[in-house]
N, C-alpha and C positions, 0 to 999 in steps of 0.2 A: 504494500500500500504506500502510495508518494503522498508526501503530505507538503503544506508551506506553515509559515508562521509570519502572522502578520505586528505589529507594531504592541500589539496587548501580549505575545506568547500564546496568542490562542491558535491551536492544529486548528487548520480548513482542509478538507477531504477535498483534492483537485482530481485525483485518477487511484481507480482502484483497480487491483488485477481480476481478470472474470475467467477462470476455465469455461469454455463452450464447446458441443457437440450436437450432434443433429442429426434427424433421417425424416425422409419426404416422402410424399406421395406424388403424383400428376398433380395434383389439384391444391395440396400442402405441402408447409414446412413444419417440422417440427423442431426448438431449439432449446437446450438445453443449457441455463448459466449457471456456474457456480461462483456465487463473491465470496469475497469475507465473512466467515458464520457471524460475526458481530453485527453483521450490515443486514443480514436475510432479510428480515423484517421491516426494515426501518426505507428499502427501497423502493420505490415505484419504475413499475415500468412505459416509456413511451414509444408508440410505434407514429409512423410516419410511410409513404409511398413509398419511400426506396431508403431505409433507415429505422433501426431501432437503437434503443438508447436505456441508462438504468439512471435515472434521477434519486438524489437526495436534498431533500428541500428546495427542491425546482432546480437544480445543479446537475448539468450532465456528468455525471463520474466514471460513464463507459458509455461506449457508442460505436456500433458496426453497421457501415454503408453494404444496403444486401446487394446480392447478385443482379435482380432484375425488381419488378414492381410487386406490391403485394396491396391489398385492400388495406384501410387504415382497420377496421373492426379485427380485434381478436380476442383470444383465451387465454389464460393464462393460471398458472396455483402454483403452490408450493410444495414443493413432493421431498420429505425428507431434506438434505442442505441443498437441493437443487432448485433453482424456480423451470418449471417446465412453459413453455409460450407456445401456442398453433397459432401460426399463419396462414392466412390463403392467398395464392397468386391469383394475381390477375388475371394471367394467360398462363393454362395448364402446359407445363412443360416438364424436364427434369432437368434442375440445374446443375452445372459439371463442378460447385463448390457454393459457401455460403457468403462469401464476399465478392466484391469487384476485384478484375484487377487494377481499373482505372478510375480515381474516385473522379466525381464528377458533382457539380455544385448540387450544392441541397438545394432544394425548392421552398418558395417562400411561401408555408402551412402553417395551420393552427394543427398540432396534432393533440389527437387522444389518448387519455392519461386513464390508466386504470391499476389503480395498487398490487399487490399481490399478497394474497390473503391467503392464509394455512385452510387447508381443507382436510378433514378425514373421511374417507371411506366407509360409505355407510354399512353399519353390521348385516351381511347375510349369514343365511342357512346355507354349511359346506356340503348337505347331507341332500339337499333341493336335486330332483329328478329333471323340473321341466320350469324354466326360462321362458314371463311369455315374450311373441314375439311381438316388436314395436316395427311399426315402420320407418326408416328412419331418413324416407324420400322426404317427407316432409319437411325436414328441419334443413334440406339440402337448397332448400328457395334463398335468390336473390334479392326478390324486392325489398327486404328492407334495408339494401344498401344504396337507395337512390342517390338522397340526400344524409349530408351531416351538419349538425348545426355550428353555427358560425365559434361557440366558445365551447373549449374543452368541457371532458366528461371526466369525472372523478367519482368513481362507485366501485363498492364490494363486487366481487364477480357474484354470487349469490344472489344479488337486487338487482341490478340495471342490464347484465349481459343482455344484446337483445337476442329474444329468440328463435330467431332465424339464422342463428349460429350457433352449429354443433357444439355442446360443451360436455364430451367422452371423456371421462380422466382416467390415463390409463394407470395401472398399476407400476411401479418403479423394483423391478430385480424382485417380481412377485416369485416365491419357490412354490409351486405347486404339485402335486403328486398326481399320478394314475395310477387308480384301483386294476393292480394284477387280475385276474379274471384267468384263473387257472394258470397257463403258461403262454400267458398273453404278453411278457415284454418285448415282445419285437414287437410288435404294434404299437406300444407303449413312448418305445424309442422315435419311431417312426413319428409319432402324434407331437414328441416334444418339441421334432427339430423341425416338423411344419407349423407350429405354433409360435415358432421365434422366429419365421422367416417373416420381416418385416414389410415387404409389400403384398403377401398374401393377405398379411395378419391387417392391413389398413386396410385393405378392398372387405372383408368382412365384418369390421368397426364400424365402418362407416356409412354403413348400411348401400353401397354401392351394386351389392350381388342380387338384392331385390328385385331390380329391374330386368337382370339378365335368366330371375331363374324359367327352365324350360321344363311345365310338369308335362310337356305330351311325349316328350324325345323316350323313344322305347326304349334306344340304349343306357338309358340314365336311370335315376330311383326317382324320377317324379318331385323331383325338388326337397325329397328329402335329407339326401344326405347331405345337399349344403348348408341345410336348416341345423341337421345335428351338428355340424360343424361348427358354425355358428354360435350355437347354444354355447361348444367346446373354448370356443374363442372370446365368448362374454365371461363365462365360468373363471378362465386363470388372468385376463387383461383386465375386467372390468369391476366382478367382484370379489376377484384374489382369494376364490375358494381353495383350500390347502388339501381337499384331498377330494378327489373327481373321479367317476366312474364312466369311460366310456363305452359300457355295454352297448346306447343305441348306435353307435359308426358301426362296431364288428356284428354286428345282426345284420345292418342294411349292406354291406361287401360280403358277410355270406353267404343270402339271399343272390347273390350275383356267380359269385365263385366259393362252392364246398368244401373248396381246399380249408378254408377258413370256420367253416361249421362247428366246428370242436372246440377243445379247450386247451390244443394242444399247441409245441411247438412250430412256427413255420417263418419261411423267408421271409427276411424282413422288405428284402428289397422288391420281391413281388407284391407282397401286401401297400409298399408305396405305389408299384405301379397302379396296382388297381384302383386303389384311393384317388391317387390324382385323375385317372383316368374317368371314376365315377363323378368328381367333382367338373371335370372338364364338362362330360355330357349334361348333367341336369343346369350348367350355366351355359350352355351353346346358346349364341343369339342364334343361330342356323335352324328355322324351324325346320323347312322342308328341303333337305338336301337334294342336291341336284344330280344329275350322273353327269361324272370327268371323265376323259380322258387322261393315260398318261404322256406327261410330258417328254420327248424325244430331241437330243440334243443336235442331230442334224447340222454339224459341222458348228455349230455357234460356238460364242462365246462364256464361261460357267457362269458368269453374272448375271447372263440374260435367260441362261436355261435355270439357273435356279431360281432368280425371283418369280419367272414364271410359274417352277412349281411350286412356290411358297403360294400364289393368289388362287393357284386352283386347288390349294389344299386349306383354305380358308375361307373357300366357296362352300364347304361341307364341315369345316370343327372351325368357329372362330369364339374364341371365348378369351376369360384372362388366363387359363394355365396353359391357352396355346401360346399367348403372347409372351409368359414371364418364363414357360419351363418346358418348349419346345426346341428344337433348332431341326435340321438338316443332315443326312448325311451324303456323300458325295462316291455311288458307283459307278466303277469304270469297267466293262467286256469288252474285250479282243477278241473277235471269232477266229479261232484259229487256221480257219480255212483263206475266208477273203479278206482278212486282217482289220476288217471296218473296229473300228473304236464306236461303242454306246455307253453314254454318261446319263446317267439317271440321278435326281436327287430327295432322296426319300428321308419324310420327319421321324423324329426318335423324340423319345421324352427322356431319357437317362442311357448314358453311356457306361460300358462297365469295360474297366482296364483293369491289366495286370497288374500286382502288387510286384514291386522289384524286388526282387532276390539277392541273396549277399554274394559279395562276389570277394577273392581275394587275387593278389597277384603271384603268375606262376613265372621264373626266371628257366627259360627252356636252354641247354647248351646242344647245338646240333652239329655232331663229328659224320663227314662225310667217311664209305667203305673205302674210297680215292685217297689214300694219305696227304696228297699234295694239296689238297682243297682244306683251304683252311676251314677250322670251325668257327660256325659262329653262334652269336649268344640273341636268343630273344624274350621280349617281356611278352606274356597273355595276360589280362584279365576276364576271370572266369568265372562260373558261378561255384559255392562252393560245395555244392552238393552234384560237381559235376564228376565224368569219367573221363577214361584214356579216349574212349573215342572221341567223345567231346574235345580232348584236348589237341586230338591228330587230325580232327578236322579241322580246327581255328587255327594251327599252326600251319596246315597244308593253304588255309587261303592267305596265311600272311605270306610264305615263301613263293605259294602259285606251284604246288607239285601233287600230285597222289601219295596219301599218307600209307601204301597198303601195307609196306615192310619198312615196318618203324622196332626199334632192339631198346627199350626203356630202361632206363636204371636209376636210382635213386640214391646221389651218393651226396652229405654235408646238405639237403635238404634243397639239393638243384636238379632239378628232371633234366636227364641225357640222352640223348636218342642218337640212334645209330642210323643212317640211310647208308 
C-alpha cells in the first residue's frame, strides 16, 4: 500500500495494491479483486463504459481501463476476502485479456457507484431431491437499460439492483461431494470435472440452455437430462450443497446405454462420451435434420474442404457442446492402384493418445567381422520395457543395414554387437 503524508502527519491512501482474476462468458465478464483485508469493506466500487475503479471516500485508489465497452449497470458482493463484480458487454464477444493495450482517454461520465456489501448464502437442504425450475429468460431482458439518470446511484445490492439484471452469486472454492451409488466413481469423476469446466458451467447459470432445449429430438432424453444437469449445477454453484446424489443423470444414460444399468464399475471415459453426447442432443437447435452428403476433397485446398464439412455437419448437430467440445479430424486414402489421394474431414468429441513410456538411453558399440572397418559407437533411446529386437531394428534404421546376424554381448554395461 503507497501512502503520502500531508502537512498535519496525516497517511492519505493515494494507490492500493489489488490482486485481480477473471473468466467470461460471450455475453460477461467476470472479475475478481483482492485489496487490502483492512480496506474490504470500507470500498466502493465504480464502473464506467470502458473502466472500473475501487473508490475510498470518493478517491480512486485502483482503476483498470477494460479491454472493450461494457454496460455501466452491474453486480457485484463480497465472497470471503475477495469482492467478486459481473459485467456485461456491450457486444458479445471473447476478449483475448482484461485490459487495453492502448489506454485511451476516458470519457467525460457520470458513473454508477454501488458499495459492496457482504452477502451470505442463504441456508439450504443438502438432503433436497428436486430444485424447482425458474426460468431464467426473463431476467435476460434489456429494457431496463435504456436510460440512466443524470446523478449517481449509491445502494445496497439487496435494495436498488434493478431487476433486469441477473444477480446469481456463485459459490467461491465450494467442496462438494457425490453420493457413491455403488461403484459409481467414474461417473462421479466425470461429473466433477464437467462441473468446473467454466463455460459449460455459465451457459447452464444462466439460464441460457432454456431456449435451446429440444424435447422432440429422439436421439436425446426429451430435455431431461439437461434439466438434471442443471439441477446438478445449481446444487454445488448456487447452493453449495456438501453432499449430492446424482442418481437422476445415471438413470437417464442408462435408459440410453445398459452398459451403465448397474451399480457396477465402468469406463469413465465412455460414460463422458455418452453424457456429453446426450447433453448435445436434447440442446440441438436442429429440429428437423436434413440428409448431407459427404464432403469430397477433389483436389482442393484442407481449409476449404474442411470448413465445408464443418457447415454440413452443423446442418444436423448444432448446439453449445458442438461449439465448445467438438473439433475435426483430418483422413487421408491412397488407392493403391490409381494412387488418387481422398481427404475427408470427420468430427470427434475426444481424442484418446498414448500415455509415453519410459524410455532410457542405450550406448551401442558396433565391431565390424572386416577387422579393418573400424568400430563405431552409437547412442538409442528406447523404451525400457523394450527387446533385442527392438533394439536391432532402431539400430538397423540408424546405420540403414538389415539387422538379421547381429553377435550381442554385454560387457561394463555397453551393448556390442558383432556384424
Amino acid at each position: 500500500t503507497k501512502t503520502k503524508t500531508t502537512a498535519w502527519n496525516m497517511p492519505v491512501l493515494t494507490e492500493i495494491d489489488v490482486k485481480e482474476s477473471y473468466y467470461q462468458t460471450q455475453d460477461t465478464i467476470t472479475l475478481r479483486l483482492k485489496p487490502p483485508a483492512e480496506l474490504l469493506e470500507l470500498l466502493e466500487t465504480s464502473v464506467q463504459s470502458s473502466s472500473i475503479s475501487l473508490k475510498l471516500e470518493g478517491e480512486d485508489v485502483w482503476r483498470a481501463e477494460l479491454y472493450s465497452s461494457i454496460f455501466v449497470d452491474f453486480s457485484a458482493r463480497l465472497s470471503g476476502k475477495w469482492i467478486e463484480i459481473v459485467l456485461r458487454k456491450e457486444k458479445p464477444s471473447q476478449w483475448p485479456s482484461l485490459r487495453k493495450d492502448v489506454l485511451e482517454p476516458i470519457k467525460n461520465e457520470i458513473p454508477q457507484v454501488i458499495p459492496v456489501v457482504k452477502s451470505e448464502p442463504e441456508p439450504t437442504n443438502s438432503k433436497e431431491s428436486e430444485i424447482e425450475m425458474r426460468d431464467d429468460t426473463k431476467n435476460n431482458s434489456t429494457n431496463g437499460l435504456a436510460e440512466m439518470e443524470s446523478k449517481p446511484k449509491i445502494a445496497k445490492l439487496s435494495e436498488e439492483v434493478s431487476e433486469n439484471i441477473p444477480s446469481i452469486q456463485l459459490m467461491e472454492c465450494n467442496r462438494s461431494g457425490l453420493e457413491n451409488i455403488g461403484n459409481t466413481c467414474f461417473m462421479n469423476c466425470v461429473l466433477q470435472c464437467l462441473v468446473n469446466c467454466v463455460p459449460l458451467r455459465d451457459y447452464f447459470i444462466d439460464g441460457g440452455f432454456y431456449k435451446h432445449l429440444n424435447a422432440t429430438n429422439p436421439l436425446g432424453y426429451n430435455g431431461l437430462l439437461a434439466k438434471h444437469y442443471h439441477k446438478l449445477i445449481e446444487k454445488i454453484w448456487i447452493k453449495g450443497d456438501k453432499l449430492i446424489n446424482p442418481l437422476g443423470i445415471k438413470q437417464l444414460v442408462s435408459k440410453k446405454n445398459h452398459t451403465f444399468s448397474g451399480f457396477g464399475q465402468q469406463d469413465a471415459h465412455e460414460f463422458m462420451n455418452y453424457l456429453l453426447d446426450g447433453l448435445h442432443e436434447d440442446l440441438n437447435r436442429v429440429v428437423d435434420k436434413p440428409l448431407t452428403n459427404q464432403v469430397l476433397s477433389d483436389g482442393r485446398e484442407d481449409c476449404a474442404v474442411a470448413e465445408e464439412a464443418w457447415l454440413i455437419h452443423k446442418k444436423r448437430n448444432d448446439s453449445f457442446i458442438t461449439d465448445n467440445f467438438q473439433g475435426q479430424f483430418k483422413s487421408t486414402l491412397v488407392c493403391p492402384k490409381c494412387r488418387n489421394v481422398s481427404v475427408t474431414f470427420d468430427p470427434f468429441m475426444t481424442l484418446s493418445v498414448p500415455l509415453p513410456k519410459k524410455t532410457r538411453l542405450f550406448v551401442v558399440h558396433m565391431f565390424w567381422r572386416d577387422e579393418t572397418v573400424r568400430p563405431k559407437r552409437y547412442k538409442l533411446v528406447l523404451p525400457t520395457d523394450g527387446n533385442l529386437e527392438l533394439l536391432k531394428a532402431a539400430l538397423g534404421r540408424k546405420i540403414g543395414l538389415h539387422m538379421n546376424k547381429v553377435v550381442p554381448s554385454n560387457r561394463n554395461e555397453v551393448l556390442e554387437c558383432c556384424l
